[in-house]
C-alpha positions in Angstrom: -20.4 80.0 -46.7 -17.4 81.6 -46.1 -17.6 83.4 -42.5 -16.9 87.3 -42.5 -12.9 87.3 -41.3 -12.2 90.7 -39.4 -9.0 92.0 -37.3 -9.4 91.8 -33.5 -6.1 93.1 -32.5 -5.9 95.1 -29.6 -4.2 97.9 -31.1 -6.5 98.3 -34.5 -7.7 101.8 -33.6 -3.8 102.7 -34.2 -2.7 103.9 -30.5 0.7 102.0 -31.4 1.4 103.2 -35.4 4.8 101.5 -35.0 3.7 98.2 -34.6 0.8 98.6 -36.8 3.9 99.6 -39.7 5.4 95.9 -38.8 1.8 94.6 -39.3 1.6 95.5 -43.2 5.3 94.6 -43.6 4.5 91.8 -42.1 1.1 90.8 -44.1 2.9 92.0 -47.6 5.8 90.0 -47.3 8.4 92.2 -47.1 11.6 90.5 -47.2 12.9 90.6 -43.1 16.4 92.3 -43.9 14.4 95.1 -45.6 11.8 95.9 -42.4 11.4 99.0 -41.4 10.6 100.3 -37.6 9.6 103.0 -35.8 10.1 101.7 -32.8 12.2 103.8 -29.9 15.7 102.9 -29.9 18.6 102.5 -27.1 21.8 104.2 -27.2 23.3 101.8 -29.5 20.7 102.8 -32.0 18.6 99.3 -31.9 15.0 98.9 -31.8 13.0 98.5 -28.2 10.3 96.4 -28.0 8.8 95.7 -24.3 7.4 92.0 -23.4 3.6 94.2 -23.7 4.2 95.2 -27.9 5.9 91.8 -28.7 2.8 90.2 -27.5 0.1 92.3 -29.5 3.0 91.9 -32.1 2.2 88.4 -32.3 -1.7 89.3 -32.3 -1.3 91.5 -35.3 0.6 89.3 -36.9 0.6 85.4 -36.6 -2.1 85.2 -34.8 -4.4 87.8 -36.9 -7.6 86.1 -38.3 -6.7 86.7 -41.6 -3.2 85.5 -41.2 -4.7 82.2 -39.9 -7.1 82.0 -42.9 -5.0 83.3 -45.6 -1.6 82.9 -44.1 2.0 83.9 -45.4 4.5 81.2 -46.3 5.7 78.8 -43.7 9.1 79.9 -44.1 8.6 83.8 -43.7 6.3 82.9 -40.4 9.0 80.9 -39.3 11.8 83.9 -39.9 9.9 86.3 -38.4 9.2 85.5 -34.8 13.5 84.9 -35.0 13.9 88.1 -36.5 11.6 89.8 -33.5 13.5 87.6 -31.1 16.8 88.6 -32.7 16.1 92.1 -32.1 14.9 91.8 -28.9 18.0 90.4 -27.6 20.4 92.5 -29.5 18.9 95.8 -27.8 19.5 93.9 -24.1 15.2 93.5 -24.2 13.6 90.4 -22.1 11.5 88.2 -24.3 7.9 87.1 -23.5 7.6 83.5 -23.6 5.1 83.7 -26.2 7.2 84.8 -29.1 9.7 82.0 -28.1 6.3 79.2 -28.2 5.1 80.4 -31.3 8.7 79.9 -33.1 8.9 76.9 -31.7 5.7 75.7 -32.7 6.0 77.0 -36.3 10.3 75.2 -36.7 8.2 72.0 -35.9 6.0 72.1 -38.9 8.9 72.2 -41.2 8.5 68.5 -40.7 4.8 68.8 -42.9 4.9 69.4 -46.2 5.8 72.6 -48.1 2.4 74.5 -49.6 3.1 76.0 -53.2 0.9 79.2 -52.8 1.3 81.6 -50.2 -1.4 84.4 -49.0 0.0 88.2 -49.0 -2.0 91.1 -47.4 -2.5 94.4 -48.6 -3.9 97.6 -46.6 -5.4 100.0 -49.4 -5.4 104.4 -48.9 -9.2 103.7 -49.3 -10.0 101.5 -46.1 -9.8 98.3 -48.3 -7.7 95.1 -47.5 -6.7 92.7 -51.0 -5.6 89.8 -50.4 -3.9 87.5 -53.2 -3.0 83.9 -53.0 0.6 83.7 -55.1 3.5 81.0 -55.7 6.0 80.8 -53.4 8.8 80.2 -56.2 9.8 82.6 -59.1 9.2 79.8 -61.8 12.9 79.4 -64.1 10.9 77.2 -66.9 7.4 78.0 -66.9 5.3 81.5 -65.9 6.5 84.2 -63.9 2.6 85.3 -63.7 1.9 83.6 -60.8 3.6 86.7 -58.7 3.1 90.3 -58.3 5.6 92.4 -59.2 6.9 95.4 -58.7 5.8 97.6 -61.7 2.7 96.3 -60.8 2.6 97.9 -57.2 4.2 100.5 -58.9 1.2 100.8 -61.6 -1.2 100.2 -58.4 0.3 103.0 -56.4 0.1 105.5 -59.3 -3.2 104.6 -60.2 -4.6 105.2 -56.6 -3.2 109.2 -56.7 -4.5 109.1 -60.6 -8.1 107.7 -59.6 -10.3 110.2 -61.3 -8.6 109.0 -65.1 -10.3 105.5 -64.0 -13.3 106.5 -62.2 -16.3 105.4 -64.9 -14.5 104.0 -67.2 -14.2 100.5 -69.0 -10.6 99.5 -68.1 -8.7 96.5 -70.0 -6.0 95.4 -67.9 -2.9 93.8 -70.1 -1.0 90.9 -68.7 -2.8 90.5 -65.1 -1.1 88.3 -63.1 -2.6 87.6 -60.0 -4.9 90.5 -59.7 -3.1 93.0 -58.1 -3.3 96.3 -59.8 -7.1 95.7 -60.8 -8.2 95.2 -57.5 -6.3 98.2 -56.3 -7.9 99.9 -59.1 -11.6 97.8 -58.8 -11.5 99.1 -54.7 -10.3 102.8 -54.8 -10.9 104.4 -58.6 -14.6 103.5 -59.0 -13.9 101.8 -62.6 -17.2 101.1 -64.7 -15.9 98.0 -65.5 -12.4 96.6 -64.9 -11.6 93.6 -67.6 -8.6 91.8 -66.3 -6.5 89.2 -69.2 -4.2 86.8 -69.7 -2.7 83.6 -71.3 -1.2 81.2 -69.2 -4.2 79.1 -68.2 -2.9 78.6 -64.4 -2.2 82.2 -64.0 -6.1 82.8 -65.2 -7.1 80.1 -62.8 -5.6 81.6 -59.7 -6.4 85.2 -60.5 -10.3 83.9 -61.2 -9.7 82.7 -57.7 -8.3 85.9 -56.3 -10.9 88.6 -57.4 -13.6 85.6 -56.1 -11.8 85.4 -52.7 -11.7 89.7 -52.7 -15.5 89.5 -53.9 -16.2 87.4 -50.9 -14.3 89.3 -48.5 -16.0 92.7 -49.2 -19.3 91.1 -49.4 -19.3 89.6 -46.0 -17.3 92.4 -44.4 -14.3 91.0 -43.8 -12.0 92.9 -46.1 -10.3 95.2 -43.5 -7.0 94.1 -41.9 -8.6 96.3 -38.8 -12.4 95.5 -38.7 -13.3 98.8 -40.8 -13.4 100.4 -44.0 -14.0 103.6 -45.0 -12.7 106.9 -46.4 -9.2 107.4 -47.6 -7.2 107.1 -45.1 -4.1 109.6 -44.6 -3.0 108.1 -41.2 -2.2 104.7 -43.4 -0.3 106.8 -45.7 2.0 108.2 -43.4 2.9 105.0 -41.8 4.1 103.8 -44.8 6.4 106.7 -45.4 9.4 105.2 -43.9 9.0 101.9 -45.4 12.4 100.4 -47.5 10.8 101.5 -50.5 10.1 105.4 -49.8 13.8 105.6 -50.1 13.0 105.9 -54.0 13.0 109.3 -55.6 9.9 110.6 -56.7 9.3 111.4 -60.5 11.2 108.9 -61.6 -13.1 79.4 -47.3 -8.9 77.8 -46.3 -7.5 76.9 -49.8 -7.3 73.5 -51.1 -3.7 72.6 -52.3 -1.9 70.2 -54.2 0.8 69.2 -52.3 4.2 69.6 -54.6 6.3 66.8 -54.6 10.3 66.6 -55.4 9.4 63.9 -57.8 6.2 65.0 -59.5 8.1 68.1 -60.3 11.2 66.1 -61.6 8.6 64.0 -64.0 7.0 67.3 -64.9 10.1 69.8 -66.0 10.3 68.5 -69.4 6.6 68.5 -70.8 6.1 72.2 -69.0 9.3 73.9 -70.3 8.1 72.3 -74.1 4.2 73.3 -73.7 5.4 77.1 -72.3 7.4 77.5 -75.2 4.6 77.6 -77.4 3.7 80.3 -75.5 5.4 83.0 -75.9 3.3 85.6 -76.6 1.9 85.6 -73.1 2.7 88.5 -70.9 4.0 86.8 -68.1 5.8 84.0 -70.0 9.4 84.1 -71.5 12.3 81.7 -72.7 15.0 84.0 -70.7 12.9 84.6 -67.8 16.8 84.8 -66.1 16.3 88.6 -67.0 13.2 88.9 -64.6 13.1 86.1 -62.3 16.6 84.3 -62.1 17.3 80.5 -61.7 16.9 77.7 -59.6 13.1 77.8 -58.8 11.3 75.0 -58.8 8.1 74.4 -60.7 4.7 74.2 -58.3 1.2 73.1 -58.9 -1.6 75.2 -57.7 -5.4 73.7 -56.8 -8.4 76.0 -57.4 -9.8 77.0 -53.9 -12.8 76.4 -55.2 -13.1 72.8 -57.0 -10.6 69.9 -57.0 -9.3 70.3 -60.5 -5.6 71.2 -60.9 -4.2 73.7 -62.9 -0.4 72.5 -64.2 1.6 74.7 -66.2 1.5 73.9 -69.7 -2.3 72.9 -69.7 -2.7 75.2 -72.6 -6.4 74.3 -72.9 -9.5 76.5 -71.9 -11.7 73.5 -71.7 -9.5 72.6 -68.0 -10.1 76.2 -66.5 -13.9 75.8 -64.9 -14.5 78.9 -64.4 -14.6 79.7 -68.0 -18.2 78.8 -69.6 -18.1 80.7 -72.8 -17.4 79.6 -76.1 -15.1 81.8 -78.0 -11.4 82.3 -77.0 -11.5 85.6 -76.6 -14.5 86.0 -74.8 -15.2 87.7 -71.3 -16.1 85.8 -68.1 -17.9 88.2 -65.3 -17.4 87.6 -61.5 -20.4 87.3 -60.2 -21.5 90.0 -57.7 -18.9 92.9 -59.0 -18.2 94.6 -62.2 -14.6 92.6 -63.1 -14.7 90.0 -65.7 -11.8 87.9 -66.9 -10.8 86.8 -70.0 -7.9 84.6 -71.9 -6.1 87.1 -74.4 -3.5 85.8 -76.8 -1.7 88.4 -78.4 -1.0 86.8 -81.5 -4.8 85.9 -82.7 -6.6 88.3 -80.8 -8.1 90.8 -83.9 -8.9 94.5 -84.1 -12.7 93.9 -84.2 -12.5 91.7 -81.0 -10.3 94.0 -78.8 -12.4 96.9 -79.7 -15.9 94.8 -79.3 -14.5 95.4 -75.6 -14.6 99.3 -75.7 -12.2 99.9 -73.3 -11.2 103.6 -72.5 -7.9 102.4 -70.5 -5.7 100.1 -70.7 -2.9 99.3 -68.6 -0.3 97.2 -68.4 2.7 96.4 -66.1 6.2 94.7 -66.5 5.7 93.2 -70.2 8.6 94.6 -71.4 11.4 92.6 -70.5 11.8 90.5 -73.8 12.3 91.6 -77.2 10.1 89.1 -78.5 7.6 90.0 -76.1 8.1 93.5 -77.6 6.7 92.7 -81.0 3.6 90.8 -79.6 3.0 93.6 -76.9 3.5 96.7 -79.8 1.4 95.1 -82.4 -1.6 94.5 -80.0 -1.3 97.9 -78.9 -1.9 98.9 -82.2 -5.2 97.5 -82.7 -6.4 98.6 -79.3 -5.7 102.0 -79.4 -6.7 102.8 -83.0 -10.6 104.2 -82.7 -13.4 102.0 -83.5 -15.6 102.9 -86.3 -17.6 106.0 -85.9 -14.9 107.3 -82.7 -12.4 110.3 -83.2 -10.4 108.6 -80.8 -9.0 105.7 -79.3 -8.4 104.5 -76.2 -5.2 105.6 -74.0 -2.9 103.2 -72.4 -0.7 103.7 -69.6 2.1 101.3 -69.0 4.8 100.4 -66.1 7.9 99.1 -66.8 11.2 98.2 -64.4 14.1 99.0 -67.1 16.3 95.5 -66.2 17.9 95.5 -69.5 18.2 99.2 -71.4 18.9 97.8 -74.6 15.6 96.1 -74.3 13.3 99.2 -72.7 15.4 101.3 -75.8 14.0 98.2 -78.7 10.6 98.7 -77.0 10.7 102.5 -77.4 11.6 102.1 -80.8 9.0 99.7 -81.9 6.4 102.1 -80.3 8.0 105.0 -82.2 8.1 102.9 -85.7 3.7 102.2 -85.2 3.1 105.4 -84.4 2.5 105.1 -80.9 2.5 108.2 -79.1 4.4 107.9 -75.6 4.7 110.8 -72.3 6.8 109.6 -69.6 4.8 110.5 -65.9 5.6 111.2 -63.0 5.4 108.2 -60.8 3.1 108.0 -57.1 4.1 110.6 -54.3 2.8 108.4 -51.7 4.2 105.5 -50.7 1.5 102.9 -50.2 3.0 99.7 -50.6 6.2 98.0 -49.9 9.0 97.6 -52.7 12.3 98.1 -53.9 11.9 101.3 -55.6 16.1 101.9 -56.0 15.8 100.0 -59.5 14.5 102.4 -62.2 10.7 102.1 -62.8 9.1 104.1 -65.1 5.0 105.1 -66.2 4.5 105.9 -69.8 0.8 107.4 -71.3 0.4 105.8 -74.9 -1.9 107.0 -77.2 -1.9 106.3 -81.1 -0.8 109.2 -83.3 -3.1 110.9 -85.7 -1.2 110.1 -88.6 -1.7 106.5 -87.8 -5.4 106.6 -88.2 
């Protein structure tokens, strides 16, 4: 049984907000040249941190029980006590020996081999803590599903301030990923219950794992980066203001894993880019994935935290996934203990009776609209789930995030909606920064809902 895994930190009660801001950079990932401080600073404008904050630094970070459980990628714990040291030295400050022992310590274990998934940490305006397991490489031939996004923390961050249009309702999530925006939206909107989908049969496999990790987590107590949960919490808000993503203007049990090897991956290329080519119609999966993710990633393999099966890209069979038991393709799986379930959606066969047999009152979606192909799979689906099912006056609505990479594709998606009837409203995206992104690229929230003349 998996033992309950809270934060012991000397400074969890927040007496020191600044370092507790480095703490959910830190935890989430966010890339080093992009961290944020609110630290005092010398004459020469650089951050000072005395030999007393570096070391509960390294407590909050590093060396934080969750860390050591579900830790962040080798490489960004090795870059960050270099970045700390870094600035330390630039702003003339004396640094502990500590900091200098634990980079040390983490350079030598370059010499083990690489891990494929990585562990990021998220703090939630509602007391929660998510943590999801991801890949450490945007994938150039196979899914980009096996990361979270930033329509997705966009979607997430939205929801959050939009709670009460979730709160009781049967929510069908589009395109899931690895779990991010439903468990944001599981944790702080009080869903009824929150059906997460997708296709790739690896990306299902991890985000099964995910929500059971969460599950766990909450269940045992240990879901709080700080030992505690509760209320929404306004303090957490306002340290995130002055993250490198508030610059964006508003209204606009340890895991198992399958070591990845040079040469496995070599012998693999071939049979995954040919098996994710039949694919297409998945959410997270594209032949010009260049728009989204860019080249020169290398493929990975993932093991279930759970069992010792692995889960290889391409596998496009549901009999390999062992958490599904069911025997119809489009049938729902529920997570024991919580009111999620997860289900294998393919656009392309899915029918009007099944999606409505789910009577959702929401769905959402997030980044699917990078590919014109995509497009038509993504429109047409929306047409059978949001037309009414027998004996309703209405349908379902749909909200949807989008980053606009390519306006020529956002404009054929707009379109396409226009051409089936699909109603759109562009909103207003989240006031309050809660998690940490790139928000100068243009990200955008429309409502869909299907037009009465379509019914």
């Amino acid at each position: 049984k998996m033992a309950a895994v809270t934060g012991n930190a000397d400074d969890t009660e927040g007496k020191n907000p600044s370092l507790r801001l480095i703490q959910a950079q830190f935890m989430a990932m966010v890339p080093l040249r992009f961290l944020r401080w609110k630290l005092d600073v010398d004459d020469k404008g650089k951050a000072v941190m005395d030999m007393e904050d570096q070391q509960k630094l390294l407590q909050m970070t590093v060396h934080h029980p969750l860390i050591l459980r579900y830790p962040t990628s080798l490489a960004y714990r090795q870059a960050f006590p270099k970045h700390i040291i870094q600035q330390c030295e630039d702003a003339g400050q004396e640094v502990c020996d500590e900091l200098y022992e634990v980079y040390t310590s983490l350079l030598v274990s370059t010499l083990e081999p690489t891990s494929p998934c990585c562990y990021k940490t998220y703090t939630l305006p509602c007391g929660e803590t998510v943590v999801l397991r991801e890949a450490t490489q945007i994938i150039s031939h196979g899914t980009t599903g096996l990361r979270t996004w930033e329509a997705g923390l966009c979607m997430a961050e939205w929801a959050v301030e939009n709670a009460v249009l979730f709160q009781q309702k049967t929510v069908l999530e589009l395109g899931s990923g690895m779990g991010l925006t439903g468990l944001v939206i599981s944790a702080c909107c009080s869903p009824a219950h929150f059906i997460y989908s997708d296709c790739h049969p690896n990306v299902l496999a991890n985000l099964w794992e995910n929500l059971v990790l969460n599950c766990t987590l909450r269940q045992e107590g240990g879901g709080t980066v700080n030992g505690k949960a509760g209320g929404r919490t306004d303090k957490l808000n306002s340290m995130h203001e002055d993250s490198y993503h508030s610059g964006h203007t508003k209204n606009s049990t340890a895991p198992v894993v399958e070591n990845c090897t040079a040469d496995l991956l070599e012998d693999r290329a071939n049979e995954i880019e040919q098996s994710c080519n039949n694919c297409q119609h998945n959410s997270q999966t594209d032949t010009s994935h260049q728009e989204r993710a860019g080249e020169g990633a290398c493929q990975t393999e993932l093991r279930s935290c759970t069992n010792t099966t692995v889960f290889r890209f391409g596998d496009d069979n549901i009999g390999n996934l062992s958490w599904y038991t069911g025997s119809q393709p489009h049938e729902t799986q529920l997570v024991q203990g919580s009111n999620m379930s997860v289900m294998c959606l393919d656009w392309s066969t899915v029918t009007q009776e099944e999606l409505q047999s789910l009577a959702p009152d929401v769905i959402i979606a997030s980044d699917v609209v990078f590919d014109k192909e995509l497009v038509e799979y993504f429109v047409a689906l929306l047409v059978k789930a949001l037309l009414p099912a027998t004996g309703k006056s209405k349908g379902p609505i749909a909200f949807v995030a989008s980053t606009i990479r390519n306006q020529d594709t956002y404009d054929f998606y707009v379109k396409k909606l226009d051409e089936a009837g699909i109603c759109s409203e562009d909103l207003n995206l989240g006031s309050a920064a809660v998690f940490f992104y790139d928000r100068q690229q243009p990200l955008k929230i429309h409502k869909l809902w299907m037009s009465d003349r379509t019914r």
